[in-house]
C-alpha distance (Angstrom), angle and dihedral (degrees) to the residues before:
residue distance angle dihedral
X1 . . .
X2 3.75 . .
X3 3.46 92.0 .
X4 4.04 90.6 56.3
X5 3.31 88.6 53.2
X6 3.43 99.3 56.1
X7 3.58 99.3 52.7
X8 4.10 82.0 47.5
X9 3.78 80.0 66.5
X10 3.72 102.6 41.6
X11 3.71 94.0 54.1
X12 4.06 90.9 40.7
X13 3.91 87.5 53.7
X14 4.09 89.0 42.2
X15 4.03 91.6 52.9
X16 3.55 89.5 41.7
X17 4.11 88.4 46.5
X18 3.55 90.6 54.2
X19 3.66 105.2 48.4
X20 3.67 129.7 -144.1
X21 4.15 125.0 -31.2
X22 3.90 117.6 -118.1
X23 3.82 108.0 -152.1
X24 4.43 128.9 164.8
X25 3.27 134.7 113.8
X26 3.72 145.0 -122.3
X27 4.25 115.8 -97.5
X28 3.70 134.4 178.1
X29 4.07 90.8 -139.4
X30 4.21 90.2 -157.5
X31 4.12 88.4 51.9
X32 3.28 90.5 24.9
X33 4.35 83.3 -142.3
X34 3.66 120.2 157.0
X35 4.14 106.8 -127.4
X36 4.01 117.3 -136.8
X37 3.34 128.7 -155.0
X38 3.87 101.9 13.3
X39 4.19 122.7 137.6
X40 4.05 117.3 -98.6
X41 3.81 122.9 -169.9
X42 3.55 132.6 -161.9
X43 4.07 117.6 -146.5
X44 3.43 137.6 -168.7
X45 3.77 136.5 176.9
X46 3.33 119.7 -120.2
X47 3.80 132.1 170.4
X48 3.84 89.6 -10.9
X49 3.80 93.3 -51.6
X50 3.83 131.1 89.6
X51 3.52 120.2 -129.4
X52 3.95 141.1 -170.0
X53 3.41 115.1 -115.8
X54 3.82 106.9 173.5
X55 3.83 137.3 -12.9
X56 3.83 135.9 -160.7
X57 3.47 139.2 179.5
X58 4.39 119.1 -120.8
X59 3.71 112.6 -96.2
X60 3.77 120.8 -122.7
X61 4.22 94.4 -69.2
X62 3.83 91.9 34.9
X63 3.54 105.3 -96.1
X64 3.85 128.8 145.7
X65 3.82 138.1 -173.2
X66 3.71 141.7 176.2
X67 3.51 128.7 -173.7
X68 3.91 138.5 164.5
X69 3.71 148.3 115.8
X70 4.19 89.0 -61.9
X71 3.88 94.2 62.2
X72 4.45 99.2 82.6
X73 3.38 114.1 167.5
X74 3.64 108.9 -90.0
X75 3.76 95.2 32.9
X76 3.78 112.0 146.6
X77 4.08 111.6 -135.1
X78 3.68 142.3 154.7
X79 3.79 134.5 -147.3
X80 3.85 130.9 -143.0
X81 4.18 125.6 -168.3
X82 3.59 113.4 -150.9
X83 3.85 97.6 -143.4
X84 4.51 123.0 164.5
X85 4.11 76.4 -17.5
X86 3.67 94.1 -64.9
X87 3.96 118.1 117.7
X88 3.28 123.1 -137.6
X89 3.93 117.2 -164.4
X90 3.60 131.0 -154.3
X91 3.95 118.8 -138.4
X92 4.22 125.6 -92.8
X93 3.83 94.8 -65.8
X94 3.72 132.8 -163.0
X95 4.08 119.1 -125.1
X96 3.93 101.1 -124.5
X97 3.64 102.8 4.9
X98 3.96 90.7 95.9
X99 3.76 130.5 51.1
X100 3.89 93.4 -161.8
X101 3.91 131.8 31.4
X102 3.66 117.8 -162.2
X103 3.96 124.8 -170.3
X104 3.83 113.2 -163.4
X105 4.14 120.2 -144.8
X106 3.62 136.7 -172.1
X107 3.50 138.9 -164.9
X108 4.01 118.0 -114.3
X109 3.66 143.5 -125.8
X110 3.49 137.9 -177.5
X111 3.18 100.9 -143.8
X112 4.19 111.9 109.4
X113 3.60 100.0 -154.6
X114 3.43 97.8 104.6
X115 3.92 93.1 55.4
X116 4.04 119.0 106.0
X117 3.17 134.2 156.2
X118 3.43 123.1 -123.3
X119 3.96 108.3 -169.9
X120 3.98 118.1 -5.0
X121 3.72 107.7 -162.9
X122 3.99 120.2 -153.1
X123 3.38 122.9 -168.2
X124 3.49 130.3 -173.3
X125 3.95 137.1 -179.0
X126 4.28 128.8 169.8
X127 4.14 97.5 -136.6
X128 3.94 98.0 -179.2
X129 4.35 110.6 -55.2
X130 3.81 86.9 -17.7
X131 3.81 128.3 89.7
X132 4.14 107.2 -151.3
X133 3.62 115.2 -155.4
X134 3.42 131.0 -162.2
X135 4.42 121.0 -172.6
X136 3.55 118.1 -173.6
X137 4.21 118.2 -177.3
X138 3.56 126.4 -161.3
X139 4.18 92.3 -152.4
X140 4.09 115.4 -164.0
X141 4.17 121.2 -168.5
X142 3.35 104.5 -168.4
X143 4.13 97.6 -171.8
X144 3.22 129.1 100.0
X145 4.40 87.7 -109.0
X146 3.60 139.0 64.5
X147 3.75 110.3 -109.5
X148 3.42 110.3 -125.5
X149 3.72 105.3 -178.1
X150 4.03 115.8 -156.8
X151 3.79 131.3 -41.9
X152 3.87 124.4 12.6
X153 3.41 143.9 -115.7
X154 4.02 120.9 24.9
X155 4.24 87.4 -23.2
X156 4.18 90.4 56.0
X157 4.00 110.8 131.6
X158 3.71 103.2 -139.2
X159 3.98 122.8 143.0
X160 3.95 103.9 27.4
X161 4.08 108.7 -139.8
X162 4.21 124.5 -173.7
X163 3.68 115.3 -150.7
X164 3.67 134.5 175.9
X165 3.54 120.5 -102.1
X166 3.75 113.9 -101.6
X167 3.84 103.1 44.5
X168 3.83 117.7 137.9
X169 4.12 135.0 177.2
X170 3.60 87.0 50.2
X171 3.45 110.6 -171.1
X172 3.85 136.9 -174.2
X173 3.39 125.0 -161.4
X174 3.89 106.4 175.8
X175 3.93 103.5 37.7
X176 3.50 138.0 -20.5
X177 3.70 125.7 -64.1
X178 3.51 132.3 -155.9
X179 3.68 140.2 178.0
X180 4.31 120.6 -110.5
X181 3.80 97.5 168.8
X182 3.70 146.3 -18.1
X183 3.42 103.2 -42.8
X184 3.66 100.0 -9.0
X185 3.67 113.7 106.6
X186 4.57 120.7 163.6
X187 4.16 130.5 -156.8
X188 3.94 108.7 -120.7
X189 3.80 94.1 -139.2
X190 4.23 126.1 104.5
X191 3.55 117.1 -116.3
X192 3.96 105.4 -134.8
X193 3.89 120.3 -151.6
X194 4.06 96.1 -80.6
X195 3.66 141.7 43.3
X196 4.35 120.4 -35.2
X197 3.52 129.8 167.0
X198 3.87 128.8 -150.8
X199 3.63 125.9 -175.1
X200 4.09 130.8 -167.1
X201 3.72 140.5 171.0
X202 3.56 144.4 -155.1
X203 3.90 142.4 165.0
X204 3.96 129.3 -132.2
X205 3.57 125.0 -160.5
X206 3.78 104.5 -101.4
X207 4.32 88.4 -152.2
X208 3.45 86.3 58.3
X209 3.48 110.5 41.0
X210 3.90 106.9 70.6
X211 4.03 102.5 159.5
X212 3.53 127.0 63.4
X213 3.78 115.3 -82.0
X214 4.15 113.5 -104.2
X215 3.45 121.8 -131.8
X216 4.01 113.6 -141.4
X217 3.99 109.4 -150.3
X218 3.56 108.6 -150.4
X219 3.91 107.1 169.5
X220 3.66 131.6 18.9
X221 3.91 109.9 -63.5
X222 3.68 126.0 -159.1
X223 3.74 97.4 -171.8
X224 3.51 129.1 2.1
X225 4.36 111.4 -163.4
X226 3.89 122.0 -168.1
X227 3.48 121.6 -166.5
X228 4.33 121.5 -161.2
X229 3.43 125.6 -159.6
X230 3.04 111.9 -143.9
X231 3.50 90.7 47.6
X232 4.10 94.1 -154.0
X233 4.11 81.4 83.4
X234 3.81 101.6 131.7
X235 4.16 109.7 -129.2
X236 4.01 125.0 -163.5
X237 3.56 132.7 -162.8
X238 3.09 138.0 -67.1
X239 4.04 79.2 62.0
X240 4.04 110.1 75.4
X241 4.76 107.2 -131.0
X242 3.74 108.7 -133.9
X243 3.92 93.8 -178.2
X244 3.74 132.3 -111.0
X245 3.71 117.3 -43.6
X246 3.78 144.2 175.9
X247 3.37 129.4 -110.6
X248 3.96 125.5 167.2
X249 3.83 94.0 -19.8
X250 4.08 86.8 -43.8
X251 3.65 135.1 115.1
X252 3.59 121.0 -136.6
X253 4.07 144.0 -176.2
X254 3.96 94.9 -132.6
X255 3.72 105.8 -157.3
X256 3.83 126.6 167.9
X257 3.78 145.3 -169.1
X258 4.18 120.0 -161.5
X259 3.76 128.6 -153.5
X260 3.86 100.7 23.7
X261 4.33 111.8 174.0
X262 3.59 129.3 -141.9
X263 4.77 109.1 -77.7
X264 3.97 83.4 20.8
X265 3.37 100.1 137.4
X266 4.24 121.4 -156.4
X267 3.85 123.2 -153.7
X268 3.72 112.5 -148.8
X269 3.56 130.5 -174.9
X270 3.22 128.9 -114.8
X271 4.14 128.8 -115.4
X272 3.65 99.0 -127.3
X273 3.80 116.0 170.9
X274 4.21 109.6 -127.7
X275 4.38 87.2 -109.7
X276 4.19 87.9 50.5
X277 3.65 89.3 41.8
X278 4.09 90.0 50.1
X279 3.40 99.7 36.6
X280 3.96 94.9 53.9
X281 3.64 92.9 39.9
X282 4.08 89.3 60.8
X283 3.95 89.6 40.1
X284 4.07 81.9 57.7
X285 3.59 97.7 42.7
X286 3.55 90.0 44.1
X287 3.96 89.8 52.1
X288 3.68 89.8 49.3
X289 3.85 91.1 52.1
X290 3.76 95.3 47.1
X291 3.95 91.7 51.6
X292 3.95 89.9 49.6
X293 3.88 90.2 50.2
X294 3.45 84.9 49.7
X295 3.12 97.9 55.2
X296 4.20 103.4 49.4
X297 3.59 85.1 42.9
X298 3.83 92.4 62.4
X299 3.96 94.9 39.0
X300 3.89 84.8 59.3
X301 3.81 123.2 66.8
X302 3.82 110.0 -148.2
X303 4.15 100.8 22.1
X304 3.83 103.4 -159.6
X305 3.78 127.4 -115.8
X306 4.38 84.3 -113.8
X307 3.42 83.7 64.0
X308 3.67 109.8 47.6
X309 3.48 85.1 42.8
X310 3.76 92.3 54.3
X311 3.46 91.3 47.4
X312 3.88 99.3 56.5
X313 3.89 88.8 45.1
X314 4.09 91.9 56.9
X315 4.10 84.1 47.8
X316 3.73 83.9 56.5
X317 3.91 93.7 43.8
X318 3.73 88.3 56.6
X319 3.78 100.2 45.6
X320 4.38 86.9 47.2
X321 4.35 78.8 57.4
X322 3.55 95.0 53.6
X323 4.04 94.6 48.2
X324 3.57 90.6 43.0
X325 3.85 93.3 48.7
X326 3.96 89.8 43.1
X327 3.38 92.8 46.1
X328 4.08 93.2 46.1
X329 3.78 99.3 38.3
X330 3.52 97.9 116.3
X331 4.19 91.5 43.7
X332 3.73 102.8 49.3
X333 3.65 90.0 158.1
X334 3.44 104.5 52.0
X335 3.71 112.5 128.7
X336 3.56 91.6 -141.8
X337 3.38 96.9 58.4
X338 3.72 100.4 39.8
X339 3.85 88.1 57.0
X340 3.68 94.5 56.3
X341 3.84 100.6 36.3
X342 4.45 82.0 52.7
X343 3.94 89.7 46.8
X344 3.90 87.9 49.0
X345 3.83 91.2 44.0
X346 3.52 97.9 51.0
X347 4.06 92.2 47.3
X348 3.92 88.6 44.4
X349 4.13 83.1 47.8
X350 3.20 92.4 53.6
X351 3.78 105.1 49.1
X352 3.28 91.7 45.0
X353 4.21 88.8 64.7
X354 3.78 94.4 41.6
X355 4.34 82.6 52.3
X356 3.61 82.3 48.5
X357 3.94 106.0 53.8
């Protein structure tokens, strides 16, 4: 009797020793076909990081296990099948709180026509002379495959994105992306049959970025939804105001469009702060002025010294306007700066006639 119950407690210590089985299998759900002989790894997250700790291949009806001393209960794992080259992961998963674990595949295609977009999110925000933006897209495949775009590995041309020229701090944060053109950039990661999401952002250099930013459509979009920061942005028709609202501690203008096609293209305004606004305005204008100056002076042999000097004081008039609006822009009414931006108007006015006769 003793005896017994010592081998009782040798196997109870063993089991508990060895931790908790993981057992599933691997299933095409629209076959519903078990797949053989196909890689699964075990992760876990350790010190920030998640590791592999062991990987085996199906057996002959597509079942997979893993055991050993690792897998206490309450461990939290997840599980990838290797299927056509594309991985498929399981969710954050809970050693011993499931009897089964079952990883779903697909077959792929490369054919896009499947691909909409439910809900492409836009947001926007002036942070000093740069213009952050933030897109967000809500991407459905409604086939039976993954679409897996072109290529492989880190160079595979999934999701196709449009972005303006100019952009820099380019920054993915669901995949990698990588450049195939001017202006055409595409996400690395399969699209299973479903719902994914993949988010990006970018900056533009509000000093050089005058006109509203376009918007490329590329698949089918249900909705597209822009939000400005600052929310004062003025919007027009043919985009539909849904009033200010708050978003992680921001306000925004929410705005949206519905039912965009594929080479529709969207123009958005820009968030420019009142001072930006200003201060490029005058650096316009002042362009403008230069180049007509320019101009008179080379139709005209011998310019006189009246005029030169005429000309650099209007340059001066016009860089006074863009301090004073810059330094006004959040007083527009103030009578003391309306009187002096309407004396300096009317002088700039006028030289600009006399230049002009």
């Amino acid at each position: 009797m003793v005896l017994r119950s010592l081998c009782v407690a040798i196997v109870l210590c063993a089991s508990d020793l060895w931790g908790a089985a993981i057992n599933g299998y691997v299933l095409n759900p629209f076959t519903q076909a078990r797949i053989p002989g196909i890689p699964v790894a075990f992760y876990v997250r350790q010190d920030g990081e998640i590791l592999e700790m062991l990987r085996k291949e199906t057996d002959a009806e597509g079942r997979f296990s893993f055991a050993g001393p690792f897998l206490q209960s309450g461990l939290h794992f997840g599980l990838a099948a290797f299927y056509d080259d594309i991985p498929y992961f399981s969710s954050t998963l809970e050693a011993g709180a499931q009897q089964q674990v079952i990883l779903e595949v697909y077959e792929k295609t490369d054919d896009p026509s499947g691909i909409r977009i439910g809900t492409h999110h836009l947001f926007f925000a002036l942070r000093g002379n740069a213009i952050e933006c933030i897109q967000l897209l809500q991407i459905h495949n409604t086939r039976e495959r993954t679409y897996a775009g072109r290529g492989d590995g880190r160079e595979r041309q999934v999701t196709e994105l449009v972005l303006p020229t100019g952009i820099f701090n380019l920054q993915s944060h669901s995949g990698l992306l990588h450049q195939a053109g001017e202006g055409r950039f595409f996400d690395n990661q399969p699209l299973p049959p479903g719902r994914s999401q993949r988010s990006f952002s970018f900056n533009l250099d509000a000093s050089n970025f005058t006109s509203p930013y376009v918007h490329q459509v590329i698949y089918p979009t249900d909705r597209l939804e822009v939000f400005l920061d600052p929310p004062s942005t003025e919007i027009k028709p043919p985009f539909i105001d849904l009033g200010i609202v708050e978003q992680h501690g921001r306000q925004y203008r929410k705005v949206a469009m519905e039912n965009l096609q594929p080479s529709q293209q969207v123009a958005i305004p820009l968030p420019f702060a009142p001072s930006l606004r200003w201060s490029l305005k005058w650096v316009a204008l002042a362009g403008a002025f230069l180049t007509g100056g320019v101009a008179l002076a080379l139709s005209r042999q011998h310019p006189s010294t009246d005029r030169a000097h005429a000309l650099k004081r209007r340059q001066h008039l016009i860089e006074k306007l863009a301090r004073l609006d810059d330094s006004f822009a959040d007083q527009p009414a103030d009578p003391h700066y309306m009187d002096q931006r309407e004396h300096l108007m009317r002088e700039a006015v006028a030289l600009t006639q006399a230049l002009d006769v």
